[in-house]
Each structure stands twice: as C-alpha cells, then as structure tokens.
C-alpha positions in Angstrom: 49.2 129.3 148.0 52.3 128.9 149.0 56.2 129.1 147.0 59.3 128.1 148.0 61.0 131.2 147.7 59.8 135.2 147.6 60.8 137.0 144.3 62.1 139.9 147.4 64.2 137.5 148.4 66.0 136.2 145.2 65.6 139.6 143.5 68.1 142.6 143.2 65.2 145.1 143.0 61.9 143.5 143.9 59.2 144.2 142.0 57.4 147.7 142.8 53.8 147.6 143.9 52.0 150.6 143.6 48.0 150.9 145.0 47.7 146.6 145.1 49.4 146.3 141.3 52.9 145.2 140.2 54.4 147.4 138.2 55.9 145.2 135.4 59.7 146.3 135.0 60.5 147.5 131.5 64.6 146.3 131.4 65.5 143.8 129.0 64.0 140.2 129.1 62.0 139.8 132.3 63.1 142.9 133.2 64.4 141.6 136.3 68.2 141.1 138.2 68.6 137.8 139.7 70.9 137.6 143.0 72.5 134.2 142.0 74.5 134.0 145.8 70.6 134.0 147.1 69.1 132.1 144.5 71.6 129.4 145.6 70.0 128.8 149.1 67.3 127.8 146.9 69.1 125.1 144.3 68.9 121.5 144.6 71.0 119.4 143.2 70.1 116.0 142.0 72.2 113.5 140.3 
C-alpha cells in the first residue's frame, strides 16, 4: 500500500510507536497537530 504523504511528514509530533503499536494520542479531537506549511506541498488545487 502505498499514500501520498507520511503522517511524519505532515505531523508536528508523529505518532509514537512503541513494541510494533501506535500509541493513539489523547489531545483534543484527533489528538494530533497538523503542520499546515507542510501539508501544503501536498494540496491540489482544482477549479
């Protein structure tokens, strides 16, 4: 399988993986900080 982007790449603070497993974050929402100046490599924009 493959994805067009790594969550270590558009993440503030990837996910931690601890013996094989995610640890699941526990912050509000998702739990997760996107970086929006990386995530915008990854935008298209269609009109």
């Amino acid at each position: 399988m493959s994805t067009c982007c790594s969550t270590e790449d558009i993440l503030v603070t990837p996910f931690p993986v601890k013996d094989g497993f995610v640890h699941i974050p526990s912050g509000p929402g998702l739990g997760v900080d996107v970086d929006r100046a990386r995530l915008d490599k990854y935008t298209i924009h269609c009109s």
